[in-house]
Structure formats: C-alpha cells, structure tokens
C-alpha positions in Angstrom: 26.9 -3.1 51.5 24.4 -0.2 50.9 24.4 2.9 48.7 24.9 6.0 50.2 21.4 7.2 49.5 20.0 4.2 51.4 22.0 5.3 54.2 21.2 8.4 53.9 17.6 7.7 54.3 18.5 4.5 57.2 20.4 7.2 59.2 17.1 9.5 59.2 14.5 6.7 60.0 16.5 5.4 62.9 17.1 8.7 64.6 13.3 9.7 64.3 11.8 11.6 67.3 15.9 11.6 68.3 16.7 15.4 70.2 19.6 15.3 68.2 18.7 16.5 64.7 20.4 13.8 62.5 21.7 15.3 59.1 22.7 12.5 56.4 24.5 14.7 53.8 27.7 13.9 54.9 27.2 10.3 53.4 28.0 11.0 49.9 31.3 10.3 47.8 32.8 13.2 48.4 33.1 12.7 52.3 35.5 10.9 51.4 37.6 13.3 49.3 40.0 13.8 52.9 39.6 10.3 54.6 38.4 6.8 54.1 35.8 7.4 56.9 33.2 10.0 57.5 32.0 10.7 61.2 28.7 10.0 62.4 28.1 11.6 65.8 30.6 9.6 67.8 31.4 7.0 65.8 32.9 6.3 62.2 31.4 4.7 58.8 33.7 3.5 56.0 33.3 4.6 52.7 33.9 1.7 50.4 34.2 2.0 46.1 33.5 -0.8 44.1 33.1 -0.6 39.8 33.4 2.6 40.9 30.5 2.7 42.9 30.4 3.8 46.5 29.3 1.9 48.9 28.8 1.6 53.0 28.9 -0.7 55.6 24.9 -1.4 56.9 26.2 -2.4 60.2 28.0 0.6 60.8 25.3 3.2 59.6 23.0 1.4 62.1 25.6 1.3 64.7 26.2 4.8 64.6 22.5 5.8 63.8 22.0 3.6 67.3 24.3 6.0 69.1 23.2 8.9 68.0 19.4 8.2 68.8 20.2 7.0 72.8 22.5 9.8 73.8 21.0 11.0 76.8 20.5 14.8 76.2 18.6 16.5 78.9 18.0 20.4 78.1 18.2 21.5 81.4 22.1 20.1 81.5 23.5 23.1 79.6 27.4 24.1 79.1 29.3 26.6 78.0 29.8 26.6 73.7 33.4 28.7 74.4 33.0 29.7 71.3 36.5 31.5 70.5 36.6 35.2 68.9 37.8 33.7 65.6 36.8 30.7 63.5 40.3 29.7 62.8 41.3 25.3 63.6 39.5 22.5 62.5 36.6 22.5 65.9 33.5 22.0 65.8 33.9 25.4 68.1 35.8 27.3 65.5 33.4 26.1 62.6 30.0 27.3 64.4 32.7 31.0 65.1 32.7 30.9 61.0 28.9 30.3 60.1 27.8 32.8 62.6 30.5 35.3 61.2 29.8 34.6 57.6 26.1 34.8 58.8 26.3 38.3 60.0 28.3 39.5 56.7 25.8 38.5 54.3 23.0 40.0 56.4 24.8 43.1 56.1 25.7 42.5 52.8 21.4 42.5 51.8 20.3 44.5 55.0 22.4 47.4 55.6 23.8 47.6 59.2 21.5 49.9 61.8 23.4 49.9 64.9 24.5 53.0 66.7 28.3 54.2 65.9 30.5 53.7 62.3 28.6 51.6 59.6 28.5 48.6 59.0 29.4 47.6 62.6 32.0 44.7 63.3 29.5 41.7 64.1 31.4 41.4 67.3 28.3 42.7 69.9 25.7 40.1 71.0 21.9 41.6 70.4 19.1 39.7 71.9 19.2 37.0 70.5 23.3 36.4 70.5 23.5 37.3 67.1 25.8 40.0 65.9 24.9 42.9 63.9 20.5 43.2 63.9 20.4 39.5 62.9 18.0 37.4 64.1 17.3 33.6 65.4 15.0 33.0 62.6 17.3 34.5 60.1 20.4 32.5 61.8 18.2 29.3 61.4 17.4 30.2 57.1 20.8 31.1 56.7 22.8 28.3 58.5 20.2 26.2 60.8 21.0 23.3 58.0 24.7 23.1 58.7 26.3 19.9 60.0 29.0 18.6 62.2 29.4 15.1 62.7 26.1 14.3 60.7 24.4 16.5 63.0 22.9 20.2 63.0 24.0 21.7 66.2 22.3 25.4 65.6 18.8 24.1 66.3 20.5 23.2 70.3 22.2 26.5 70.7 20.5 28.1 73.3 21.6 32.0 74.1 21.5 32.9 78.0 21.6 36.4 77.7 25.2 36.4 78.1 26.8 33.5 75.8 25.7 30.5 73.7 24.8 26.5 75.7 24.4 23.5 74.6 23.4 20.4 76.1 26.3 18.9 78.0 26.3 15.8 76.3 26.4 17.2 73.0 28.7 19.1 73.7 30.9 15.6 74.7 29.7 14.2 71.7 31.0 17.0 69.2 34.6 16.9 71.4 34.3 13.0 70.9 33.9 13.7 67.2 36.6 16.4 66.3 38.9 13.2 68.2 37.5 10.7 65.8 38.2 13.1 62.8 41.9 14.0 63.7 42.4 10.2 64.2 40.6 9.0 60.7 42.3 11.9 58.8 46.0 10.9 59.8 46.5 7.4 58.0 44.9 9.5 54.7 47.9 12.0 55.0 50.5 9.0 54.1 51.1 8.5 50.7 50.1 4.9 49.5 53.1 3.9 47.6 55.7 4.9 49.7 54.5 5.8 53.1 56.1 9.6 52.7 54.3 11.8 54.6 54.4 15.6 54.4 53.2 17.4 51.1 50.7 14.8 50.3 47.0 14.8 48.0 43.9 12.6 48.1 43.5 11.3 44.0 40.1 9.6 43.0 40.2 6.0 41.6 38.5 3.1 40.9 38.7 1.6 44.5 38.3 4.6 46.5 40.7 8.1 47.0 44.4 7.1 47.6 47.0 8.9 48.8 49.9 9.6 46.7 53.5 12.0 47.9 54.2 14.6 44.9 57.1 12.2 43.8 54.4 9.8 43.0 52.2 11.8 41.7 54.3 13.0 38.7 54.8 9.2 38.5 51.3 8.4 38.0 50.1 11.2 36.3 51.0 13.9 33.0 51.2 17.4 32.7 48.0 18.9 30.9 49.1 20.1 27.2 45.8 22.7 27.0 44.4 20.0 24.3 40.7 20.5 25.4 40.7 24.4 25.3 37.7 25.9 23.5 35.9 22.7 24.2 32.7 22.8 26.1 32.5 20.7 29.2 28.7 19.5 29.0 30.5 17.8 25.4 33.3 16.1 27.6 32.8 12.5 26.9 33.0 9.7 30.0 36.3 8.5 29.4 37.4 12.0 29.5 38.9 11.7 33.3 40.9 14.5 34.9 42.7 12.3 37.3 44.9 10.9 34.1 46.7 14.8 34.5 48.4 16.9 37.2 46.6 20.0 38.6 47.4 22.6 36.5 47.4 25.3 39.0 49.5 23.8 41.4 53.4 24.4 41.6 53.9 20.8 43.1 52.8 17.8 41.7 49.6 17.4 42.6 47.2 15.1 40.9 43.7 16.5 39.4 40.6 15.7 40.4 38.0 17.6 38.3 37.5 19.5 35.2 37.4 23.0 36.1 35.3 24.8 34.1 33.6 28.3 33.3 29.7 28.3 34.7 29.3 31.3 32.5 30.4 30.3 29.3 31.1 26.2 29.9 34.4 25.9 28.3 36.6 23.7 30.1 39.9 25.4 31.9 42.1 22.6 33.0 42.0 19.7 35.4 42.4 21.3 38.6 42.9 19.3 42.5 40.1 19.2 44.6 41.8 22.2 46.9 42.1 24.8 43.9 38.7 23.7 42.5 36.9 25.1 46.3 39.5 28.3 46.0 38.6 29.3 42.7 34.7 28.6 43.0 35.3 30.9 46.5 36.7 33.7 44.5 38.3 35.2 47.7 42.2 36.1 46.4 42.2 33.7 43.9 43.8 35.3 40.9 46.9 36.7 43.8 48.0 32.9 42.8 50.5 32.6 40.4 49.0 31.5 36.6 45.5 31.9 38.2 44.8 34.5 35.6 46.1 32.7 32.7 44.3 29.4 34.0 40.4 31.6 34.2 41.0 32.9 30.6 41.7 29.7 29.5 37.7 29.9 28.9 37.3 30.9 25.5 34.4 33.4 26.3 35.6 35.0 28.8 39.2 35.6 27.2 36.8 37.0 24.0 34.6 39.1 26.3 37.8 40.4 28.3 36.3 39.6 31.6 36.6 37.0 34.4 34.0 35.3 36.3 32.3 37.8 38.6 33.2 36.3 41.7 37.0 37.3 40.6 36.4 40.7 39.9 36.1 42.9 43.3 39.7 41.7 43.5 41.0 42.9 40.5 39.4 46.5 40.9 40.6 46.4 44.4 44.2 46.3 42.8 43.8 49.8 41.1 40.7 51.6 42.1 41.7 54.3 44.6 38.8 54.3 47.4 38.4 57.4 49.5 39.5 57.5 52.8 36.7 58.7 55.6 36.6 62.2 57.0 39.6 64.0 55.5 41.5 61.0 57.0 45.2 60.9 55.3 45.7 57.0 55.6 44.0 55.0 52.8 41.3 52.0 54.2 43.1 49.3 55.7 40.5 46.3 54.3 38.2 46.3 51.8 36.0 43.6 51.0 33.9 43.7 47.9 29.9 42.1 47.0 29.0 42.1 43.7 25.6 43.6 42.8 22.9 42.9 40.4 24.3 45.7 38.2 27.6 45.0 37.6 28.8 47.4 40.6 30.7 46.2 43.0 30.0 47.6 47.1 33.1 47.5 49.3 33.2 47.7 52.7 36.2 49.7 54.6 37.9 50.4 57.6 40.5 52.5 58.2 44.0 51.5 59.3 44.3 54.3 61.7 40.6 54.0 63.3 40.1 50.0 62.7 37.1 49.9 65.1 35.4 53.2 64.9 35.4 54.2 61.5 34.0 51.6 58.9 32.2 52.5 56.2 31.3 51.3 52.1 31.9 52.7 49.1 30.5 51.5 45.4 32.3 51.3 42.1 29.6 51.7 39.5 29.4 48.7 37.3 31.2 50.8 34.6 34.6 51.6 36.1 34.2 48.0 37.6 33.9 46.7 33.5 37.0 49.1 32.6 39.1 47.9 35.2 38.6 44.3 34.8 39.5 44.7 30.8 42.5 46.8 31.4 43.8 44.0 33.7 42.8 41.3 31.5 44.7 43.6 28.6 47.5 43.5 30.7 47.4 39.6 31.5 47.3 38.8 28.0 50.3 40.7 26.8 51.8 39.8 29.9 51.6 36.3 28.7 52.2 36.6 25.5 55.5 38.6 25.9 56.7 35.6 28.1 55.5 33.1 25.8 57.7 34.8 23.2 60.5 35.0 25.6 60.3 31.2 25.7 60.2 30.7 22.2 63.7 32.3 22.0 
C-alpha cells in the first residue's frame, strides 16, 4: 500500500514522454467522496483508509499507469469530439461542452465581448480557433488546459479542423471506456451499507473509508445539530470536533455531514453541512432560493453583525428586487440575468430579453451602493422573518 502522494508522483514517472498527458490529482481522498474507486484512463484504482489514512494499491497505480503509457495514439487517426450543444450528463463529451462554456463566460466576464451584432454575444459561433466569443487557444489552455478526465488532460489533444473539434481515435475509445468504468464503480456506492436500500442515498466519511448509508440510517447514526458552536471560529475547532457526528443542517432529508461549513470572510463556523450543499454554497449560483439557506449563511456571527452575506450570494439577492431596464423601449423585462461581482462592490449583470433571446443581449451595473442597500434590506427582512417564526414556535 502507498500514499496517495506517492502515487501521485508513480503515475507521473511512468507515463513520462507518454502522448497522453497524465494528470494525478484525481488521486487524493476526496476521489473518493462518490465511489470506492477513482478511474485512471481505462482502468480503476481502489482507495483504501486505514487509522484514517488513505491508502492505494501499488499494483494497481502501475497497472493503470502501464496502460495509459502504451495506448497507441497516432495524431493522424482523428475523430469526431460530438461535442453536444449543452454540457448537461455525466460525459466526458458534456464536461469538455461545460469548460469551454464556462471558459467563454469568464472571458467575457474580464474582456468585454467584440463581435459584430448584440453584446455580449452567446458563445455559440466557432472563431478561428473553435473557440466561442474572441477567445483564444492560448487563453483556452490558461484557463482550462489543466482539467482532467480520467487522470488525463484531454484539451492539450483537441485539435480544431476548421469546422469542429478531433481527437485521436483512440483517445477518444479510452475516454468512452472510462465514462463505462465510472457508471459501473459509482453504482455499488449508491446502496446503502446497512440495509442495501437504494434510492435517496449519501456517501458519509469514516474511519475505514466513505460508506453509504439510506436516510433511515442516517438519522440512526447521526444527531441533529443544536447551533452549539455558533460564534465560534473554525481555525479554533479542535480535532475531535468532527462534523460527521451530525446531520446536514441544510438538508430536508436526513443526510449525514461531512464538513464544517464555514464563513471565508469572517471564519465563524455555520453548521456541518454534506459534501453536496458544501460545493452549492461555495458556487453561490441560487443558493440562498433553498429553503433555511439564509438563516444557515447568517449563522456567521460577522456577517449577521455586518448585515451582509458572502459576496458570492449577493447578485442573487439584488436580482430579487432591483428592477433592470429592458433594451430599446422594449415592454418585456430581461428574461436572464446573470450577475459578476466587481472589485467595487458593484455587481455587472448580463441580459437578454425574453422577446429577442438571441439578438438583443446586453449588461447593466448596480453600483456597489444600491447593491449594499439591497443586500441589508433582505437580510433585515430574513432576520425578522425568522424571528417572527421563532416566536410563533415558542407559543
């Protein structure tokens, strides 16, 4: 048995000079957050947890690493990607569709947009290099050239034809291979441990590994969270402090926690939260639309003083009561909005109409100002909104 940085760094040395680039970072603990196994090219490496230690099989790192370094790749062999218009399903197809997509936001998010027609432009139009928008390879490579599927980083293979996006054929078989391997490893890790229920099931950390537990025994195992560490810092949170002992507190089904959400601003802890609502609420995208989401991000002592939330939070709650103005005399209000948060404190939306999705998008900018207003008077609002039904309780 190894460490996962010694396979990390075993994986790298025996795929030197290999065409496919190799990319270890998948073999870490929290691979194994969905399933016991974490794909390596076309074949699978068990995570194993010992003292509460992670470990790895050498044998199967080298197998794998093997693999991986004799697939025969020859560049003139080059198929079709397919990517699909949207990056929705669990492919490796659909997952390249998102990078690129999220790609081409954020460069118009820093850049502006300078192609002919409505601004910004969809992202939607190939330029030269396959890109949307005026991106370009060597920005596509700084922004996402480091992302992996399957321990790998397919972006540095993606070749544009003029028309749509190769690879080499028998990396493209290797990444079908793998999204197989995946769907096969993560079923077993959907049944619960105890009593083989399957359904509305959640990965818990222990001492031996992740287990699977059913929300029936999850409430067995675990306790609600009684708000007994709030107004305590998290960098003062001592070892034996471990959120797993509690149930998410955001969750409406049992679900059991596995980390100690907490504000980056201000570092009081929040709750124990699941792995799931830890990613949503670091994402920020709709977040506080969940019930108690509010209540749960003022459980941070300086933001609930300060009568804020976390910036990430707030084009969402100004997007709730602001009133943005349509385009052009237009009588239908914008159809989407989605809101960056600048340096200031303003937040930049950018909108399309319901009436004229693809011809008319534009932005529009809430100084940082109206932005702070808004986000008190909601938090005002939450607050007695809480308070009234805590009262109601009491009687």
């Amino acid at each position: 048995m190894i460490t996962p940085d010694y396979a990390r760094r075993l994986l790298l040395e025996l795929t030197a000079g290999c065409p496919v680039p190799a990319a270890p970072g998948w073999l870490s603990r929290y691979a194994f957050q969905m399933s016991d196994y974490v794909v390596v090219g076309d074949a699978t490496v068990r995570g194993y947890k010992y003292k509460n230690r992670w470990r790895l099989d050498e044998r199967e790192v080298r197998l794998a690493a093997e693999r991986l370094a004799s697939l025969p790749i020859d560049v003139n062999d080059l198929v079709d990607v397919r990517l699909p218009v949207h990056g929705n399903g669990p492919s490796w197809r659909s997952l390249i569709r998102r990078w690129l997509d999220h790609a081409v936001y954020k460069h118009q998010a820093e850049h502006g947009c300078a192609c002919p027609g409505q601004h910004p432009c969809d992202g939607t139009r190939p330029n030269r290099d396959g890109l949307g928008c005026a991106m370009s390879r060597a920005e596509a490579e700084a922004r996402i050239g480091r992302q992996t599927i399957a321990a790998t980083r397919p972006l540095p293979l993606m070749v544009w034809s003029g028309t749509t996006w190769t690879v080499p054929r028998a990396y493209a078989v290797l990444l079908d291979r793998a999204d197989a391997l995946s769907a096969q490893t993560a079923a077993p890790s959907r049944i619960c441990s105890r009593c083989g229920a399957t359904g509305d099931t959640s990965r818990a950390s222990s001492t031996a590994g992740y287990i699977t537990l059913c929300a029936a025994c999850t409430a067995s195992a675990t306790r609600p969270y009684q708000d007994h560490l709030r107004g305590r810092m998290y960098a003062s949170l001592p070892s034996y402090a471990r959120a797993d002992g509690f149930l998410c507190r955001m969750c409406p089904d049992a679900r059991q926690a596995m980390y100690w959400d907490h504000c980056h601003t201000h570092g009081y802890v929040r709750g124990p939260v699941c792995a799931s609502c830890n990613t949503y609420e670091g994402g920020g995208g709709r977040f506080i639309d969940q019930p108690g989401a509010v209540e749960h991000l003022l459980q941070c002592k300086g933001c609930h003083q300060e009568r804020t939330v976390p910036a990430r939070h707030q084009p969402d709650i100004v997007q709730r009561t602001f009133v943005f103005a349509p385009h052009d005399g237009c009588p239908h209000p914008p159809r989407h909005a989605f809101g960056t948060v600048e340096p200031d404190g303003s937040v930049r939306y950018r909108l399309s109409c319901w009436q004229h999705t693809t011809e008319h998008r534009w932005e529009q900018t809430v100084p940082a100002a109206r932005v702070r207003h808004l986000v008190e008077e909601f938090v005002d609002a939450a607050v007695a909104a809480s308070g009234s039904n805590h009262g109601q309780q009491s009687c």
